[in-house]
Each structure stands twice: as C-alpha cells, then as structure tokens.
N, CA, C and O atoms as a DFTB+ gen file, in Angstrom:
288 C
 N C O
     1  1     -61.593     -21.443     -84.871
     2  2     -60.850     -21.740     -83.673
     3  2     -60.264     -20.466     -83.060
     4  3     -59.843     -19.517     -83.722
     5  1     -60.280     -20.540     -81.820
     6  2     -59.674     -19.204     -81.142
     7  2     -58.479     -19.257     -80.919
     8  3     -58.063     -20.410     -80.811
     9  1     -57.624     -18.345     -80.784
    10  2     -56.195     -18.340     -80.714
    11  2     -55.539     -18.284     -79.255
    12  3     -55.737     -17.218     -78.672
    13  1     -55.187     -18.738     -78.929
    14  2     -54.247     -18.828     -77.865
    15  2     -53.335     -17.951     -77.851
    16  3     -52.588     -17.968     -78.829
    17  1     -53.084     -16.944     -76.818
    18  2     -52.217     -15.840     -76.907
    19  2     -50.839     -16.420     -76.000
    20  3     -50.983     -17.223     -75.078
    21  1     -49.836     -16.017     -76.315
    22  2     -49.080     -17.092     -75.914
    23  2     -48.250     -16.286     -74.434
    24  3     -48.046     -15.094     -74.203
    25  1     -47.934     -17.471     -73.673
    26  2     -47.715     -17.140     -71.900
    27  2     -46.664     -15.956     -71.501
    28  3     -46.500     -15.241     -70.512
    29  1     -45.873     -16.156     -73.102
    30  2     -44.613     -14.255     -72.601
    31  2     -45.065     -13.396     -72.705
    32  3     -44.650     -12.470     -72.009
    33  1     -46.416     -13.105     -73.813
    34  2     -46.805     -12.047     -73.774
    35  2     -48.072     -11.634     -72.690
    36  3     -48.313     -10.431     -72.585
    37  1     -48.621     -12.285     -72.146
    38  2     -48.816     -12.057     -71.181
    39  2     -47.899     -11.626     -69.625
    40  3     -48.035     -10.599     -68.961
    41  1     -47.145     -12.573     -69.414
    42  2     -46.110     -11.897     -68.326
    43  2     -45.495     -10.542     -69.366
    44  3     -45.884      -9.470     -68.903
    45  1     -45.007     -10.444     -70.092
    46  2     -44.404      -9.007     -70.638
    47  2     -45.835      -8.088     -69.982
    48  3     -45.663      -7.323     -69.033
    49  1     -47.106      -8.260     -70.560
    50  2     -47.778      -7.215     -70.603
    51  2     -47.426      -7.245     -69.274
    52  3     -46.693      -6.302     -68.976
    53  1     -47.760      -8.200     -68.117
    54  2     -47.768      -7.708     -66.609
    55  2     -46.993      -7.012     -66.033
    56  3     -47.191      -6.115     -65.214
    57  1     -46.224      -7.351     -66.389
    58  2     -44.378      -6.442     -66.156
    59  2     -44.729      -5.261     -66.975
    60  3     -44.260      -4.265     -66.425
    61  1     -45.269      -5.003     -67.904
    62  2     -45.631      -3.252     -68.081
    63  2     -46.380      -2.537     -67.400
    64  3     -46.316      -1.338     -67.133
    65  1     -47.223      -3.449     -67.077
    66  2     -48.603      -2.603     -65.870
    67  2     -48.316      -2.397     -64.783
    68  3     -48.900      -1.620     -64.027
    69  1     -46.706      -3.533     -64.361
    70  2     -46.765      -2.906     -63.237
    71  2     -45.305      -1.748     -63.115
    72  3     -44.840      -0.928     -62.324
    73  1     -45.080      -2.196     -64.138
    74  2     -43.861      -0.768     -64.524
    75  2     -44.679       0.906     -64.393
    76  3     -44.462       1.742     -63.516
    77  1     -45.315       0.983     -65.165
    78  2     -46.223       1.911     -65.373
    79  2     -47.116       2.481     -64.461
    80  3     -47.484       3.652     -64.547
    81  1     -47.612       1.424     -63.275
    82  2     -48.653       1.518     -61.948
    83  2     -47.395       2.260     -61.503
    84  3     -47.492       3.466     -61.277
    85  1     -46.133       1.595     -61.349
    86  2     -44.972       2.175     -60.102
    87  2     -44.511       3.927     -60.259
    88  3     -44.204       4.841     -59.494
    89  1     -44.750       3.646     -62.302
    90  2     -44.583       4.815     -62.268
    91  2     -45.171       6.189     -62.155
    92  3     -44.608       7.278     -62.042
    93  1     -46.613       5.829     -62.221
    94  2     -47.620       7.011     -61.793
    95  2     -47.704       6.784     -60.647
    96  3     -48.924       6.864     -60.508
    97  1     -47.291       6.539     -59.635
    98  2     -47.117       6.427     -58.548
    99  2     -46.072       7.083     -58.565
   100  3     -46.487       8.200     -58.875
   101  1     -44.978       7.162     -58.444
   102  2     -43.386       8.269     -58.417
   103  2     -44.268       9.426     -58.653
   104  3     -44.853      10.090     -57.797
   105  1     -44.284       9.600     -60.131
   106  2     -44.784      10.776     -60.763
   107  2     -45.827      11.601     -59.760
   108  3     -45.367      12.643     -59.294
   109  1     -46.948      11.302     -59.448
   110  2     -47.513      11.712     -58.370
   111  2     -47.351      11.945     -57.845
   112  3     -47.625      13.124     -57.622
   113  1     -46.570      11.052     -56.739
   114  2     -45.993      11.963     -55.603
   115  2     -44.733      12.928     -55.643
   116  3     -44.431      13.701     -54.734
   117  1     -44.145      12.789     -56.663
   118  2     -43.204      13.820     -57.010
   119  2     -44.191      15.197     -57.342
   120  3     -43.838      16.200     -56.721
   121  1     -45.205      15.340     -58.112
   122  2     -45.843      16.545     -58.226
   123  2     -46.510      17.172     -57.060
   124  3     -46.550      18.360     -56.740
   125  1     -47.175      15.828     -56.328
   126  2     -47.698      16.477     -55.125
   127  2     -46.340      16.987     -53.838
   128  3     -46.755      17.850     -53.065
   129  1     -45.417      16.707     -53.680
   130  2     -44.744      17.018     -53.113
   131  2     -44.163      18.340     -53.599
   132  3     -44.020      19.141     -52.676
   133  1     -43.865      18.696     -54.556
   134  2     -43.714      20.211     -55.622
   135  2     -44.846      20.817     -54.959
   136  3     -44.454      21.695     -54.191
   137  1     -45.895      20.703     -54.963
   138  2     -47.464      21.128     -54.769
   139  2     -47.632      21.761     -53.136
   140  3     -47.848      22.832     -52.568
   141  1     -47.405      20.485     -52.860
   142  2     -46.692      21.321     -51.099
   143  2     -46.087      21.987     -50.705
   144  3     -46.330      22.858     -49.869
   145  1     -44.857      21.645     -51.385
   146  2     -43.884      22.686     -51.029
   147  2     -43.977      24.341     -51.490
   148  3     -43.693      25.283     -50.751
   149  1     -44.383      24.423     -52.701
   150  2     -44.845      25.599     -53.529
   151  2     -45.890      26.281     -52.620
   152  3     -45.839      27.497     -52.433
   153  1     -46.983      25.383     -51.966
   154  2     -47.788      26.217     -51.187
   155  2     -47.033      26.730     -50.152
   156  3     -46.998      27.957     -50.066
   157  1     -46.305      25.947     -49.195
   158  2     -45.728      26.484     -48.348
   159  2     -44.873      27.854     -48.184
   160  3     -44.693      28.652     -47.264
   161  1     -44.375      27.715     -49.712
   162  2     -43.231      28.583     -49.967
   163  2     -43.737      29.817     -50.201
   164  3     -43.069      30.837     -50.031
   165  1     -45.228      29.812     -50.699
   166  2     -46.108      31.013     -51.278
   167  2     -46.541      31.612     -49.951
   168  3     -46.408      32.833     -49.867
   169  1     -47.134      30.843     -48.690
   170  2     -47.813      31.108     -47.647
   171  2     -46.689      31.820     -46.798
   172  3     -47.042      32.533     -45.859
   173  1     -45.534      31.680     -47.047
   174  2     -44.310      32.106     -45.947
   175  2     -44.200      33.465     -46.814
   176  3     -44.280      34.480     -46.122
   177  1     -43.994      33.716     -48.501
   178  2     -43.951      34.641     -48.725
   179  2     -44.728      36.038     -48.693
   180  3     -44.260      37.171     -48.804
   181  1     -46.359      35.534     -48.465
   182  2     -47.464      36.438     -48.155
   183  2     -47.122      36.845     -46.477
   184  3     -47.441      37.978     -46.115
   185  1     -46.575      36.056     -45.636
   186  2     -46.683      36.350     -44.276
   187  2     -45.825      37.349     -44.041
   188  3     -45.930      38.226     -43.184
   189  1     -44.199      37.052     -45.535
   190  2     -43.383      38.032     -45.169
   191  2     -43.689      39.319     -45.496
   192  3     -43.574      40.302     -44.764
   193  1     -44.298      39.260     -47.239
   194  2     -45.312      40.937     -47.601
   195  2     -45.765      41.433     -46.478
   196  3     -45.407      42.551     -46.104
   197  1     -46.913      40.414     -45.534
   198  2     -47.552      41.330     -44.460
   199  2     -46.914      41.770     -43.701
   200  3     -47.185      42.907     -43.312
   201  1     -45.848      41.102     -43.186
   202  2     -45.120      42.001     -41.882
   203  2     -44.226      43.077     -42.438
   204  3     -44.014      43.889     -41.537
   205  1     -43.711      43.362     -43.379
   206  2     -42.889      44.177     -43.949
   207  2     -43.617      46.126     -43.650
   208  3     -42.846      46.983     -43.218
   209  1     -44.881      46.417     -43.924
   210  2     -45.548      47.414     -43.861
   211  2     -46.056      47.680     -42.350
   212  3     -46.211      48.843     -41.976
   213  1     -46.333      46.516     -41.420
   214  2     -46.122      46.560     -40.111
   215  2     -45.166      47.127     -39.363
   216  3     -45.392      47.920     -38.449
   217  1     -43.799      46.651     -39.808
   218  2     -42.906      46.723     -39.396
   219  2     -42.159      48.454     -40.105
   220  3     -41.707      49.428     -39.503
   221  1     -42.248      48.308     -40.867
   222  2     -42.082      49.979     -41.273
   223  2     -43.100      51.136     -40.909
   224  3     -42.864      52.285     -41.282
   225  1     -44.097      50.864     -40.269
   226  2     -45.097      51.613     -39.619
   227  2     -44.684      52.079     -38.294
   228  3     -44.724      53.265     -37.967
   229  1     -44.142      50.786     -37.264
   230  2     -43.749      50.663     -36.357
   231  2     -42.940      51.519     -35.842
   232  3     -43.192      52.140     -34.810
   233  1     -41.524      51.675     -36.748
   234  2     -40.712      52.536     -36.862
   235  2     -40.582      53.677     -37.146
   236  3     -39.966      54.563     -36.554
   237  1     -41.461      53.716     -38.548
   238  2     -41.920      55.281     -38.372
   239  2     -42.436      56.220     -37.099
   240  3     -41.911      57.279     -36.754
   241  1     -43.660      55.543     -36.445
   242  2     -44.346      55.586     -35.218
   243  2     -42.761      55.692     -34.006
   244  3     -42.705      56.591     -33.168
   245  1     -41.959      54.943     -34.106
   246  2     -41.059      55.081     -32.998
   247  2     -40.285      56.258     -33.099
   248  3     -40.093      57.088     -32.210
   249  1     -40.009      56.260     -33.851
   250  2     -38.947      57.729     -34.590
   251  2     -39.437      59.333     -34.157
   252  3     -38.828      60.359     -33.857
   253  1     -40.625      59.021     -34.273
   254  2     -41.446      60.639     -34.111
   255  2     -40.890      60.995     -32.940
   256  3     -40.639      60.065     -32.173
   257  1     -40.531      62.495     -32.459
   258  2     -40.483      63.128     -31.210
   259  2     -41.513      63.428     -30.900
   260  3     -42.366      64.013     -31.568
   261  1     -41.591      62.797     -29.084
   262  2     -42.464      63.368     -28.062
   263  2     -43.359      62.367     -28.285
   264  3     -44.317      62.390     -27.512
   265  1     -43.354      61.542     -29.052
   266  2     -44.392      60.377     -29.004
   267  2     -44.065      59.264     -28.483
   268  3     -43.160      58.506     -28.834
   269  1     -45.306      59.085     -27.062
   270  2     -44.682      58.283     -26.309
   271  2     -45.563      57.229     -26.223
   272  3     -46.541      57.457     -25.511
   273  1     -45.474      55.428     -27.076
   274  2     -46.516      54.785     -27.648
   275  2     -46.418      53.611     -26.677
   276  3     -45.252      53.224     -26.615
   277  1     -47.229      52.927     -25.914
   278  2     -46.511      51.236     -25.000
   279  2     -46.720      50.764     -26.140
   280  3     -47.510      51.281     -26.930
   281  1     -45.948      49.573     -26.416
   282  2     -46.110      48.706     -27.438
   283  2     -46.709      47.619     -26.135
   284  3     -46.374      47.657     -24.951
   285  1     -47.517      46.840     -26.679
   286  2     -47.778      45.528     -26.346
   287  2     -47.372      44.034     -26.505
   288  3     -48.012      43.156     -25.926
C-alpha cells in the first residue's frame, strides 16, 4: 500500500518554496544592484583618471611665456 503524505506537510513544503523563491529573488536583486552601481562607480572613476593628465597638460601649456594657444 502506498502512503499518503499527509496535507501539513505539504502546505509547510509550499510555504518553503515560496519563502526561498522570494528569497533568491531579494538576493538577486540586491547583488545586481551592487553590480550596477560598482560599474558605475568604476566608469566615473576611469573618466576621472582620464581628465586629470588633460587637465594638467592644459595648464602646463597655459603657463608657458609667449605662448599664445585658442583653446576651443
């Protein structure tokens, strides 16, 4: 004879799956949102490296006597 699994443990299991669905769901988007932001934060910091050597070029270039440069 087969056993009959009985009706709480079924609702318990459901109530875990969907505990667990909700929570890789948080989890996810909590990492992907880290993930974004981290890129963002990396892409602003490369933009600032680049302008930094621009910008000290610039000045150098302005500083010189008798050099007379249009900037654009």
């Amino acid at each position: 004879m087969a056993r009959k699994i009985p009706l709480y443990l079924i609702l318990n299991l459901q109530i875990l799956i969907q505990l667990l669905i909700q929570l890789l769901i948080q989890l996810l988007a909590t990492v992907e949102l880290v993930d974004y932001l981290s890129y963002r934060n990396g892409q602003q910091a490369v933009k600032n490296l680049a302008v930094q050597p621009i910008n000290s070029s610039a000045k150098r270039a302005d500083s010189l006597p008798g050099l007379d440069i249009q900037h654009s």
